[in-house]
N, C-alpha and C positions, 0 to 999 in steps of 0.2 A: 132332295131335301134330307138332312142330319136332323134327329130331334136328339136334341140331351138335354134332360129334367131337370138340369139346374141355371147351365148356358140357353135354353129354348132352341128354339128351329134355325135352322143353317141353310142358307142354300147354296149347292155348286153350278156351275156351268152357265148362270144369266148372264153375267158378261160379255162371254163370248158368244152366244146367240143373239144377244141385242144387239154389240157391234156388228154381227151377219146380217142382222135383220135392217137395220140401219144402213151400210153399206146397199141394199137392192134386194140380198137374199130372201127365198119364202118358203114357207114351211111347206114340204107333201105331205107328211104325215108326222102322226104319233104314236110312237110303237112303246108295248111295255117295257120295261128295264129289269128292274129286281128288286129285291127284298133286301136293304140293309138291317143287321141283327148285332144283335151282343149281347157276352154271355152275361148271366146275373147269377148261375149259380150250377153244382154240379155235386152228384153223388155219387156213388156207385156205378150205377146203373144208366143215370139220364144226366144232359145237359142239359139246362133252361134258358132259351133265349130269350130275350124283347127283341122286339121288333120298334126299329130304333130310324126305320127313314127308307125312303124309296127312290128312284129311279126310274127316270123315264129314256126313251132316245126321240129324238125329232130331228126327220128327214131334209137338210134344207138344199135347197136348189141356188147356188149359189152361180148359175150361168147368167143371169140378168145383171150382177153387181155393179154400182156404180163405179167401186175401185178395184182392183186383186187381192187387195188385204184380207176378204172375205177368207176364211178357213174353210175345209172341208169337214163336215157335221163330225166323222169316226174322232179328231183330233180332243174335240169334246167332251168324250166320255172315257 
């Protein structure tokens, strides 16, 4: 998820997990991802980020699938 304060919230990567998930795939888990940030301002001394959206990873098991179109989860992210 992108959050920008003027566009609002963003998301990447449903797409492609839904058509995984769709095709047979299933999740094993949910691992964290990261901190997206940007800068808002900087001095001397410091930078100021926000914190601007995060990231997840989620494990899918795509041996069960209905078709082979299913991607492997790493292509993802």
């Amino acid at each position: 998820m992108k959050i920008d304060m003027k566009a609002g919230p963003s998301f990447f990567g449903l797409e492609q997990v839904n058509a995984a998930l769709k095709s047979g795939a299933s999740v094993v888990s949910v691992q964290e991802g990261a901190v997206i940030t940007s800068k808002v301002g900087e001095d001397a001394a410091n930078v100021e980020l926000a914190m601007t959206g995060f990231s997840v990873k989620l494990m899918l098991d795509d041996s069960g699938s209905a078709t082979q179109r299913a991607k492997p989860w790493w292509r993802f992210w």
